[in-house]
Structure formats: C-alpha cells, structure tokens
Residue frames as qw, qx, qy, qz and C-alpha x, y, z in Angstrom:
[[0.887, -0.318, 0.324, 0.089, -3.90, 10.16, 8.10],
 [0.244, 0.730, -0.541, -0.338, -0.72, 9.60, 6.82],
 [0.778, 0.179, -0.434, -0.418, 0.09, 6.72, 4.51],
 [0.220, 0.140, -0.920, 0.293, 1.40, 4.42, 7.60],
 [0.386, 0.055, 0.632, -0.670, -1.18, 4.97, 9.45],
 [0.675, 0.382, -0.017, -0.631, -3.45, 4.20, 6.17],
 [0.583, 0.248, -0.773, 0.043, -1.41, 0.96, 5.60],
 [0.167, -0.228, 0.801, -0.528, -2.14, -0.31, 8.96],
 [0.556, 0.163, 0.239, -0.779, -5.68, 0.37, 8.33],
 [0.706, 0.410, -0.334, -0.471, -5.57, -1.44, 5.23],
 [0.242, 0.150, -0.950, 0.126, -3.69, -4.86, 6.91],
 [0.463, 0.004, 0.653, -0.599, -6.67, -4.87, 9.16],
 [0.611, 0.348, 0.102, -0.704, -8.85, -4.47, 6.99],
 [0.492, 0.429, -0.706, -0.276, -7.58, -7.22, 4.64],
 [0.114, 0.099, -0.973, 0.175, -8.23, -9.68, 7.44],
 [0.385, 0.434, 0.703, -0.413, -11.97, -9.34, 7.40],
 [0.251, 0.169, -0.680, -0.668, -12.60, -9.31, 3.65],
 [0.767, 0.071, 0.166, -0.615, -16.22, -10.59, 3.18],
 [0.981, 0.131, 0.125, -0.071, -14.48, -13.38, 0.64],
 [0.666, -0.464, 0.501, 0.301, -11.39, -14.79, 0.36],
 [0.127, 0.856, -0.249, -0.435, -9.30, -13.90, -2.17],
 [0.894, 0.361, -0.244, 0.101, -8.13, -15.89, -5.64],
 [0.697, -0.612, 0.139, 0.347, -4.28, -16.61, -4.96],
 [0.460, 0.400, 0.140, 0.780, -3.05, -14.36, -7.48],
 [0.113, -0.840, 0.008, -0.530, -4.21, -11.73, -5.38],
 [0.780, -0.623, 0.066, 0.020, -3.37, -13.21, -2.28],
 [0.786, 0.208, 0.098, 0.574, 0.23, -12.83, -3.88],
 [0.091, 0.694, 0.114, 0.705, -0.13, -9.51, -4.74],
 [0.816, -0.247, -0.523, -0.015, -0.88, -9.09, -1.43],
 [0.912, -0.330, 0.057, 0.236, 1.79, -10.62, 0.14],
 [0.630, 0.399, 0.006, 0.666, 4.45, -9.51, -2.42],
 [0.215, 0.628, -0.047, 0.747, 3.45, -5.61, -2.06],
 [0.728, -0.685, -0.030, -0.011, 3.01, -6.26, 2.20],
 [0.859, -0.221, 0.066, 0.456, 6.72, -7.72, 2.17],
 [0.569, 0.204, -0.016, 0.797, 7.95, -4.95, 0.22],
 [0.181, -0.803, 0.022, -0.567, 6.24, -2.43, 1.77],
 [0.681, -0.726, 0.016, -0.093, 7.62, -3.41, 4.87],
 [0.815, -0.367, 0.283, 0.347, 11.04, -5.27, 4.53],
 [0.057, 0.724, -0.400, -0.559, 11.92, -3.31, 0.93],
 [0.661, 0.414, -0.520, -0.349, 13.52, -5.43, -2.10],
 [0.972, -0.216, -0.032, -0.085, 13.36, -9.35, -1.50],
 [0.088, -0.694, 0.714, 0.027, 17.34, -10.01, -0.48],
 [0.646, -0.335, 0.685, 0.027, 16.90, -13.82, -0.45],
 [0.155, -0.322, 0.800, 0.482, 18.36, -16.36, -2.53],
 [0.706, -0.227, -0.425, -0.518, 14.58, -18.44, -2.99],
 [0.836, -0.364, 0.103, -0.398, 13.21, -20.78, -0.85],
 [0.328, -0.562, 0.748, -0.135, 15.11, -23.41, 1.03],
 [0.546, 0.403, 0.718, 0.157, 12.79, -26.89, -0.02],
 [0.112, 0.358, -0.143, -0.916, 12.63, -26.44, -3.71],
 [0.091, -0.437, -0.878, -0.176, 9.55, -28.64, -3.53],
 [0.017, 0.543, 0.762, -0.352, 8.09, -26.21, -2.01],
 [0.221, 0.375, 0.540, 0.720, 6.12, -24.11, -4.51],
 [0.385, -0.728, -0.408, 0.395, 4.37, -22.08, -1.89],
 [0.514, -0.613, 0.160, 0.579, 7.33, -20.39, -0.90],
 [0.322, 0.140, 0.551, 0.757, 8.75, -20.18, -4.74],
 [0.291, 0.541, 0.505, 0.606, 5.64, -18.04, -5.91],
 [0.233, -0.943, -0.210, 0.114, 5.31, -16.20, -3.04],
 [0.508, -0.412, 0.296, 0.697, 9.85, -15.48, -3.66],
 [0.412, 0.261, 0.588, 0.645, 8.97, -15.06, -7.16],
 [0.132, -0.806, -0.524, -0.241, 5.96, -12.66, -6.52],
 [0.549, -0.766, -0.017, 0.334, 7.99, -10.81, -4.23],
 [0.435, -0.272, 0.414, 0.751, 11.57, -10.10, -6.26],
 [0.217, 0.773, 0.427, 0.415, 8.77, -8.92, -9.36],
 [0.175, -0.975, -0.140, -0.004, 8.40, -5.50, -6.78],
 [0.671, -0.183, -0.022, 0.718, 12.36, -5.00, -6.94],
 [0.360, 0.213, 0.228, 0.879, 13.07, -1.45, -7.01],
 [0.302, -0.627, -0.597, -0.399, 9.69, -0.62, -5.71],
 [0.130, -0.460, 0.364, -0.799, 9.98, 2.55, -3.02],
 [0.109, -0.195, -0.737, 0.638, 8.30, 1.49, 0.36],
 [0.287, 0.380, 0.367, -0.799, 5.26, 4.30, 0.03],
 [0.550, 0.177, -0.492, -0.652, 4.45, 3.05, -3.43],
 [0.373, -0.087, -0.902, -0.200, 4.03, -0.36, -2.70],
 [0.033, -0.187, -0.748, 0.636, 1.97, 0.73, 0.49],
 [0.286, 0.343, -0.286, -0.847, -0.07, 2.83, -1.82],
 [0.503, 0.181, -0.762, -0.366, -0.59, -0.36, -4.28],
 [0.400, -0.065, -0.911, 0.075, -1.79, -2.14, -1.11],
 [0.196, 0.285, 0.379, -0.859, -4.27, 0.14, -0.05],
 [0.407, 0.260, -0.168, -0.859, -5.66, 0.29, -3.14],
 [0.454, 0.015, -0.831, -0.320, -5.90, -3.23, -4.07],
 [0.052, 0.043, 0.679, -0.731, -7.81, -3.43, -0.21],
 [0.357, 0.392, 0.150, -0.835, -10.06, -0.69, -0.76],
 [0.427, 0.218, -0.590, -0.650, -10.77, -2.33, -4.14],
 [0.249, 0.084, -0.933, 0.245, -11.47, -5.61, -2.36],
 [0.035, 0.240, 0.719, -0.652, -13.72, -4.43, 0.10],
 [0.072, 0.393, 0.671, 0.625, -15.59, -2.71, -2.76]]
C-alpha cells in the first residue's frame, strides 16, 4: 500500500480506538491530520478568542509549519498504530 492509502487506513482506524484519547494526543492528531491534508496552517487564529478549543487546536496546528504532507501522514500512522497497540 502506498502511504495514502495507509493514511486512510489509519483515519479509520483512529475512529474505533478501544479508548479515547488524552487531548494532547487528540491534538496531535488533529494538528498532523490538518497538515497532512490541507499543508501549513494559513489562518490568522480563531475568530472568538474565547474560544480556547479552536486556539489549541490553531496553535497545535501552526507547531507542524514546514512539515512535508508524507511526513506528517507518516507521524499519523504511527501515533495510530501506537494507539491501537
């Protein structure tokens, strides 16, 4: 398989984790999902800045600047695979 196809695998798979993840991983995540898919974070931050959500997921996200596509897809396999144990 190649590593899209092995990033697909690994979104599935992330949605039937046995337990539910702290929310520093659930960042992690999220961060290296968005940039594997959408690249470096372009936005400014979050619109409400009450909402703190949004902020650590913006913050958690702009960390992966610079970060190729196939690495972070990589990084979100493994942290999966690691997951599922």
């Amino acid at each position: 398989m190649d590593i899209q196809q092995l990033f697909e695998q690994a979104v599935a798979n992330s949605k039937t984790l046995s337990e539910k993840p702290d929310n520093e991983i659930l960042l992690q995540l999220y961060s290296l999902y968005k940039q594997a898919t959408e690249g470096d974070n372009q936005e400014s931050g979050p619109a409400n800045p009450f909402d703190f959500v949004a902020k650590f997921k913006h913050e958690a996200w702009a960390k992966l600047k610079g970060l190729d596509k196939a690495t972070a897809m990589q990084q979100y396999i493994d942290l999966v695979n690691k997951l599922k144990g």
